[in-house]
VEXKENU-165716 format. One record per residue: residue number from 0; residue in one letter; x, y, z of N, C-alpha, C in turn. Coordinates in nm, 3 decimals. Layout:
ATOM	NUM	A	X	Y	Z	X	Y	Z	X	Y	Z
...
This chain:
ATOM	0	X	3.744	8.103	-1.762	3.672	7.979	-1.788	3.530	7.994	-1.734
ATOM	1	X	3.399	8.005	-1.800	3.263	8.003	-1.790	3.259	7.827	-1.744
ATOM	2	X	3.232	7.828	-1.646	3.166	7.668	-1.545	3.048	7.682	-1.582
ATOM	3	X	2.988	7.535	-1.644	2.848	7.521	-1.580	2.840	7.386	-1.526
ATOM	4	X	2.732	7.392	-1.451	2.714	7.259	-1.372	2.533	7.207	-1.459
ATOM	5	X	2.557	7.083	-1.538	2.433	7.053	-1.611	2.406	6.936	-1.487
ATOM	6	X	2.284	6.952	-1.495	2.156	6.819	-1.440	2.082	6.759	-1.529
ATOM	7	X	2.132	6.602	-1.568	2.059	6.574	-1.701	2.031	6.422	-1.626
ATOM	8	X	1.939	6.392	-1.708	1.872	6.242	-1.707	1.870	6.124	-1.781
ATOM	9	X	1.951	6.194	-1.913	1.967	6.109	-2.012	2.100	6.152	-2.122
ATOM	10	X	2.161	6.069	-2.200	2.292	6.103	-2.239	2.280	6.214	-2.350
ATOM	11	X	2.344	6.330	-2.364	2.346	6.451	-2.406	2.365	6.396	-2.568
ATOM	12	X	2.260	6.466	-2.658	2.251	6.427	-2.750	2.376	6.505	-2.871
ATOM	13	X	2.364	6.536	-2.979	2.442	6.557	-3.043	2.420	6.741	-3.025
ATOM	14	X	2.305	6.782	-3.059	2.215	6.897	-3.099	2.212	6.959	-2.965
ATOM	15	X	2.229	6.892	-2.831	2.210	6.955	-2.692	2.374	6.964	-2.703
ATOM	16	X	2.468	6.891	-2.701	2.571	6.909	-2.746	2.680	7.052	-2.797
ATOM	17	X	2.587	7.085	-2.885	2.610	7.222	-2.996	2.536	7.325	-2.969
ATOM	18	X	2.426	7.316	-2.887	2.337	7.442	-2.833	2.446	7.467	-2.700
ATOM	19	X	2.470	7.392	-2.611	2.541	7.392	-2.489	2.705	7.492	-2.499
ATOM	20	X	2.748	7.456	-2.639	2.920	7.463	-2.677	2.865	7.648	-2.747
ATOM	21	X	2.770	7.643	-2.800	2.728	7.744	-2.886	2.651	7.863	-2.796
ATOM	22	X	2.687	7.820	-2.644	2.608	7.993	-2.608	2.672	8.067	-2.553
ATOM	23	X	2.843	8.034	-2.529	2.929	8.107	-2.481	3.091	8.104	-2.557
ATOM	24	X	3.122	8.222	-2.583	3.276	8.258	-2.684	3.400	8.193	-2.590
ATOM	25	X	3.364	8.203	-2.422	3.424	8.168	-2.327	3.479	8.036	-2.357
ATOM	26	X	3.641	8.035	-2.278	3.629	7.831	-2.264	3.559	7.775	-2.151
ATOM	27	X	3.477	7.654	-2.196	3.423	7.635	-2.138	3.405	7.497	-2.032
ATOM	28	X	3.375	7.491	-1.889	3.389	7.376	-1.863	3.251	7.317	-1.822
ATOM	29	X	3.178	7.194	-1.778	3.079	7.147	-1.780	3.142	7.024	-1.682
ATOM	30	X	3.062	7.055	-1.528	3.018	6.943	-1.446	2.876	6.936	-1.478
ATOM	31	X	2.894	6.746	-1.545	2.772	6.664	-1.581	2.700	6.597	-1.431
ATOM	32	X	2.619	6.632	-1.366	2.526	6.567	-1.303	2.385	6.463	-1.320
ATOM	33	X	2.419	6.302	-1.382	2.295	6.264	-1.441	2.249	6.171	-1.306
ATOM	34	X	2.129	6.173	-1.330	2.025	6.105	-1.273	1.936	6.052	-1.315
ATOM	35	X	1.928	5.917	-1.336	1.823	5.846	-1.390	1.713	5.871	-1.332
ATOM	36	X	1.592	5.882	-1.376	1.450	5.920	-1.314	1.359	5.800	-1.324
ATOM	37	X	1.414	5.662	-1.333	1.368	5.535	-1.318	1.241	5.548	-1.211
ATOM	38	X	1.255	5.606	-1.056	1.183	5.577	-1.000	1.059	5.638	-0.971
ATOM	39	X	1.060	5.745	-1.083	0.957	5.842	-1.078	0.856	5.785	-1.233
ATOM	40	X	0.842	5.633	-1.227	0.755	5.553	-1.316	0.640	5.640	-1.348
ATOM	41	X	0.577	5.626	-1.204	0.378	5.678	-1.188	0.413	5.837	-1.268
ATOM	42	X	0.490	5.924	-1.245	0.489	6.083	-1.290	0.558	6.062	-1.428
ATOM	43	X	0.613	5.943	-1.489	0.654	5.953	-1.652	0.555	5.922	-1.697
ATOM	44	X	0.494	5.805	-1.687	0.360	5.706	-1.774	0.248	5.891	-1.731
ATOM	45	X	0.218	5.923	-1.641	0.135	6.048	-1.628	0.183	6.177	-1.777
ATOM	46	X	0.285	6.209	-1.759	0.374	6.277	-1.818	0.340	6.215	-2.022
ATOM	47	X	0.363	6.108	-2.027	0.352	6.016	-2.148	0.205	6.027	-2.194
ATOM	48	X	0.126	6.021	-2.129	-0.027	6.043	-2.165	-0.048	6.181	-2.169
ATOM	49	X	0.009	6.305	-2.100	-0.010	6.457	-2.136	0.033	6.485	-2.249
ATOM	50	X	0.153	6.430	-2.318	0.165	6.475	-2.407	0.196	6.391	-2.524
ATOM	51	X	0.069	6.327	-2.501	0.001	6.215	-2.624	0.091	6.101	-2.659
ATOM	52	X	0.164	6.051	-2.576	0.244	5.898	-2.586	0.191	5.812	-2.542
ATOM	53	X	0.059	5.779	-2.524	0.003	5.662	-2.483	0.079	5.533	-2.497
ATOM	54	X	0.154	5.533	-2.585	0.229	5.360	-2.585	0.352	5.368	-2.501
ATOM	55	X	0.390	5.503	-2.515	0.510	5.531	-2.406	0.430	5.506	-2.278
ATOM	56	X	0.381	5.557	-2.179	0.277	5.538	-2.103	0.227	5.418	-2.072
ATOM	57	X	0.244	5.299	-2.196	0.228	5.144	-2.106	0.353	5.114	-2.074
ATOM	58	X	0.422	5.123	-2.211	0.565	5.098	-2.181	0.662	5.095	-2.071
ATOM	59	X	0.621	5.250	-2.020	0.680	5.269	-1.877	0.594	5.220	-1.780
ATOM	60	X	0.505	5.135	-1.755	0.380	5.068	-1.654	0.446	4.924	-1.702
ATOM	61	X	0.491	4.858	-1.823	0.556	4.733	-1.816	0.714	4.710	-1.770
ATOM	62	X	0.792	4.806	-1.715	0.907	4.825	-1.677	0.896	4.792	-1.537
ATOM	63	X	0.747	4.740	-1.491	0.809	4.772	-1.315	0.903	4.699	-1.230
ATOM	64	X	0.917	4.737	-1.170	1.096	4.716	-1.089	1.156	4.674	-1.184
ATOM	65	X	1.217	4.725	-1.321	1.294	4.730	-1.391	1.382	4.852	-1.412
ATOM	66	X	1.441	4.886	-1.328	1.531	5.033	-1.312	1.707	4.984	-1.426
ATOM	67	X	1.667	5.092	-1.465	1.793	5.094	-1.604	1.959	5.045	-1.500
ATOM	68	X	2.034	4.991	-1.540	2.144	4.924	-1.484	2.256	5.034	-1.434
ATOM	69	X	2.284	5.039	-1.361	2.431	5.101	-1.299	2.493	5.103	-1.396
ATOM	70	X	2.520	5.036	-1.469	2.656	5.026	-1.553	2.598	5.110	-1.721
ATOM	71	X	2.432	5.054	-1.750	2.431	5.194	-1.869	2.445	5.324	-1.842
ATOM	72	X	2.376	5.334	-1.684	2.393	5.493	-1.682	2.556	5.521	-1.672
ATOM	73	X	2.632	5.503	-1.617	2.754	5.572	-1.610	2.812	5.528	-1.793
ATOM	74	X	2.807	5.458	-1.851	2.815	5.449	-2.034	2.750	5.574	-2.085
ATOM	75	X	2.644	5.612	-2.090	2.550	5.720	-2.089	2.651	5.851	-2.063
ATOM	76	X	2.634	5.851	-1.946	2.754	6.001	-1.866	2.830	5.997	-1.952
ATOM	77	X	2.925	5.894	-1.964	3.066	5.890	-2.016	3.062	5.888	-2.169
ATOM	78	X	2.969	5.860	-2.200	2.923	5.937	-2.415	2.894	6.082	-2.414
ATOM	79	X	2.820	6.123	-2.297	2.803	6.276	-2.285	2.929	6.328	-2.234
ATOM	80	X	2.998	6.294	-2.196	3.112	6.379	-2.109	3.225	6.377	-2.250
ATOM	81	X	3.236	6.266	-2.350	3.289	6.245	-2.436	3.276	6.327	-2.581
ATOM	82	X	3.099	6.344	-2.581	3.079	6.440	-2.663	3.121	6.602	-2.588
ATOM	83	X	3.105	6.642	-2.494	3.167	6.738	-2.457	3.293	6.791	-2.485
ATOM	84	X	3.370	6.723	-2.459	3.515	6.740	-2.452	3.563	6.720	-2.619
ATOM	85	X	3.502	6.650	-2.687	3.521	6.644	-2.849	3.500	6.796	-2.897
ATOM	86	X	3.389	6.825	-2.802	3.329	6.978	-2.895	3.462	7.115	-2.862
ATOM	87	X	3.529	7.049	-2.786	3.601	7.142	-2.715	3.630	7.175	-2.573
ATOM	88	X	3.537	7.124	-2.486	3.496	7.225	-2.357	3.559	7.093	-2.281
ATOM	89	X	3.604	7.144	-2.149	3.623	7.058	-2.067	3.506	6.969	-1.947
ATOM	90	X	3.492	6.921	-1.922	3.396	6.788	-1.925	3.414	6.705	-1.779
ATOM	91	X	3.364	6.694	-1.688	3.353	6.590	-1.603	3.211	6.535	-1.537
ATOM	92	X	3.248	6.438	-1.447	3.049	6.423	-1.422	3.070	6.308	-1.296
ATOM	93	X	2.909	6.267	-1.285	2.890	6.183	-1.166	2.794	6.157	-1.197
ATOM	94	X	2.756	6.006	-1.163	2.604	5.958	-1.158	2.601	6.000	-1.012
ATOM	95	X	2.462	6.005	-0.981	2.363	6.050	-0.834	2.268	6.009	-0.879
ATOM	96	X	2.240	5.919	-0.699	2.102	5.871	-0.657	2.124	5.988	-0.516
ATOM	97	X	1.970	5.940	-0.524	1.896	6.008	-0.409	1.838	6.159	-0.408
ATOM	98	X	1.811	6.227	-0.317	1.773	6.375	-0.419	1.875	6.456	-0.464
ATOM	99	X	1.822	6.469	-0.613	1.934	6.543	-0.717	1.938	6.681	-0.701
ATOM	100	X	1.852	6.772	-0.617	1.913	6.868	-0.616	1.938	6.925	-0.454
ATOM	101	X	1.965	6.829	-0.380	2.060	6.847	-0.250	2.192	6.764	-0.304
ATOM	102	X	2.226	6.743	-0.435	2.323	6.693	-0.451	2.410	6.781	-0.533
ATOM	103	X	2.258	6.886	-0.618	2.329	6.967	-0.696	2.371	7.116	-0.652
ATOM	104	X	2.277	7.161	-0.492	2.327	7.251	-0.432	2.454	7.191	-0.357
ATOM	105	X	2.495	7.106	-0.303	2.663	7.068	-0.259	2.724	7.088	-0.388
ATOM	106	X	2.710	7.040	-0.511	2.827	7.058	-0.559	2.839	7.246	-0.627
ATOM	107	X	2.717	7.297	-0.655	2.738	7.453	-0.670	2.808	7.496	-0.536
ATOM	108	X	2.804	7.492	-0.411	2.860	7.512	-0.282	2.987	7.498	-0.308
ATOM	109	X	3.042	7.368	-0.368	3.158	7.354	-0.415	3.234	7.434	-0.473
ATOM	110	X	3.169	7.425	-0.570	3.256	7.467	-0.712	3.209	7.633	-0.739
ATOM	111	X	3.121	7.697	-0.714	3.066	7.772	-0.727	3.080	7.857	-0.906
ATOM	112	X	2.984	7.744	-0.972	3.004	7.765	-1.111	2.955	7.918	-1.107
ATOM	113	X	2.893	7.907	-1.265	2.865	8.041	-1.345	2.726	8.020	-1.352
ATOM	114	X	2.647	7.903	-1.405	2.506	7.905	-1.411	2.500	7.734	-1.355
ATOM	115	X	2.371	7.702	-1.393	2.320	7.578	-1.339	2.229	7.502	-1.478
ATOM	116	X	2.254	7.428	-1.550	2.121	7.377	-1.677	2.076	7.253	-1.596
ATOM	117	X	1.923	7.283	-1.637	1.867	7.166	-1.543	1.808	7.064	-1.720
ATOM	118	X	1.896	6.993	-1.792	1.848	6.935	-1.894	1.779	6.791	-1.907
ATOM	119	X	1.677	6.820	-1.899	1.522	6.674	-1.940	1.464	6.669	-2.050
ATOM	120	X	1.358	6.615	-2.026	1.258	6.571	-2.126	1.135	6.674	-1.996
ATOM	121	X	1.085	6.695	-2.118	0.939	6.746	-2.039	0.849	6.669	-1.961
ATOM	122	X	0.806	6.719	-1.840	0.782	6.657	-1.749	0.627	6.715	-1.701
ATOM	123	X	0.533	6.705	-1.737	0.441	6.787	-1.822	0.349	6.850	-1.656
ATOM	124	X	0.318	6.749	-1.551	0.265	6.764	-1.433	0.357	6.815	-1.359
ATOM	125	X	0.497	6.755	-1.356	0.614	6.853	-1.237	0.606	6.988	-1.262
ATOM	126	X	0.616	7.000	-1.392	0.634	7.158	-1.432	0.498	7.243	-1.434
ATOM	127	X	0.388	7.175	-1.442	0.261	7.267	-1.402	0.263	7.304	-1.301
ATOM	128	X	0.286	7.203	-1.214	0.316	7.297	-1.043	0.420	7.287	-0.992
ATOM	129	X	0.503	7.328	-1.059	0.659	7.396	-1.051	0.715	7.336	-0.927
ATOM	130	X	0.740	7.159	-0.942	0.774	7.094	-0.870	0.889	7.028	-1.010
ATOM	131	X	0.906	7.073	-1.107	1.007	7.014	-1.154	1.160	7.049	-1.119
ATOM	132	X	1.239	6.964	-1.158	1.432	7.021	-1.108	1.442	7.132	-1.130
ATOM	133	X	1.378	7.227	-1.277	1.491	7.380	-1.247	1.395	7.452	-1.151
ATOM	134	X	1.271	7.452	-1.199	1.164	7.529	-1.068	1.207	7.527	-0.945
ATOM	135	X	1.205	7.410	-0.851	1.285	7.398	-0.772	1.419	7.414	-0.732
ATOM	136	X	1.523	7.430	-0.827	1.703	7.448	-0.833	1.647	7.602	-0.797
ATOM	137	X	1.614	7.642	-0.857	1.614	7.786	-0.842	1.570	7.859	-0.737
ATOM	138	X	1.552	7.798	-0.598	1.536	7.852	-0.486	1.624	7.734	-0.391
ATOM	139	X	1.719	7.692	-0.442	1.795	7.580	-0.385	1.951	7.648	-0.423
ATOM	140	X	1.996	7.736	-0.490	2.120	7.744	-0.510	2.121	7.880	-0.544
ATOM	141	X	2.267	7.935	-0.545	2.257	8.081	-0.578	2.321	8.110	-0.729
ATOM	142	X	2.303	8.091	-0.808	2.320	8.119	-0.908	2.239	8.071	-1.016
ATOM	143	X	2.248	8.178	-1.167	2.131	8.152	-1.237	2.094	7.985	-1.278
ATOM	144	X	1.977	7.956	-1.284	1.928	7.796	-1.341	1.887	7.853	-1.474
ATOM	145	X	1.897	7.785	-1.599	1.826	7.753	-1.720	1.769	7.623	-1.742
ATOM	146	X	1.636	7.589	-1.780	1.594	7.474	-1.817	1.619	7.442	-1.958
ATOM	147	X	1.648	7.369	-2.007	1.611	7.347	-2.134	1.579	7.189	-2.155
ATOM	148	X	1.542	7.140	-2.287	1.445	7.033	-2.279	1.548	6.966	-2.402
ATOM	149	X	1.621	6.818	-2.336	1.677	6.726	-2.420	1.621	6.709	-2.578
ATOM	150	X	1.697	6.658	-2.626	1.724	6.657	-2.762	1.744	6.482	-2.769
ATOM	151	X	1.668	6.426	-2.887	1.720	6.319	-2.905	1.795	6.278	-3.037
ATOM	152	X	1.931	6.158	-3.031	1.984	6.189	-3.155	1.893	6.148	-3.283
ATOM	153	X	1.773	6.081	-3.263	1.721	5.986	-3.340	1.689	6.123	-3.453
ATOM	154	X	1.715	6.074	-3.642	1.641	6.188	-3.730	1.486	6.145	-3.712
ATOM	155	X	1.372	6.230	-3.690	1.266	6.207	-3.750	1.251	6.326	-3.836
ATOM	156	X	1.251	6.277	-4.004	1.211	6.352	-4.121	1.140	6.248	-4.201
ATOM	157	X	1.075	6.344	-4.265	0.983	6.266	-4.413	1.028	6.295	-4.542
ATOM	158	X	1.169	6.290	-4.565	1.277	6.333	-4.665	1.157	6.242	-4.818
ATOM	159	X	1.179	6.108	-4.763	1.172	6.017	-4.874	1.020	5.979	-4.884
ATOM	160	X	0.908	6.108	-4.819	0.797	6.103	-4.875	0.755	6.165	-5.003
């Protein structure tokens, strides 16, 4: 059984889903670690203007002290842990507050998976100075980290132009 232990922020889309199930012949299991990044407002709206979302960027400046609910995020987990286990692979998880990766070196300590996916959205300033989750995981735990960058289910095509 190939373990991985994912770090995600948002519910695993269909396409992260099938890249995840699709890089090993192994069976596979997946501890889900999500963390909402609600409180890191000032570094998203920053993040939203690098890479040209200006309306995202107010958007997240009109949210303040509006942190997403306890109860969507674990709905969230539990659609990702659901699409998991549909695809085949075995599947569990945890919401975490507080810092996510003294939460995610205890549970590699634990469990002592196979790799580590640190899965977001681009984070355009953390990752210039390699203050983002896998930059950092990767001198926090002993085994390999991969980043890769969420997927959303939404289609954007211009089929019916």
């Amino acid at each position: 059984m190939f373990t991985t232990v994912l770090l995600i922020e948002k519910p695993l889309s269909a396409t992260d889903v099938d890249f995840l199930i699709g890089r090993h012949e192994d069976d596979l299991s997946f501890i889900a670690l999500m963390h909402a990044r609600g409180s890191d407002k000032l570094l998203r709206a920053i993040d939203d203007v690098a890479l040209g979302g200006l309306m995202e960027a107010v958007e997240v400046s009109d949210e303040a002290g509006d942190d997403q609910p306890h109860r969507q995020q674990a709905r969230d987990l539990e659609d990702s842990l659901r699409r998991l286990r549909a695809a085949g692979a075995e599947a569990v998880g945890q919401l975490i507050e507080g810092n996510p990766l003294d939460q995610l070196r205890a549970v590699v300590e634990e469990i002592a998976p196979d790799e580590v996916i640190v899965l977001t959205e681009p984070h355009a300033i953390e990752e210039f100075f390699h203050r983002d989750w896998a930059s950092r995981a990767r001198h926090k735990v002993g085994v390999p980290v991969l980043k890769l960058y969420a997927h959303s289910d939404e289609q954007k095509t211009d089929e019916n132009s």
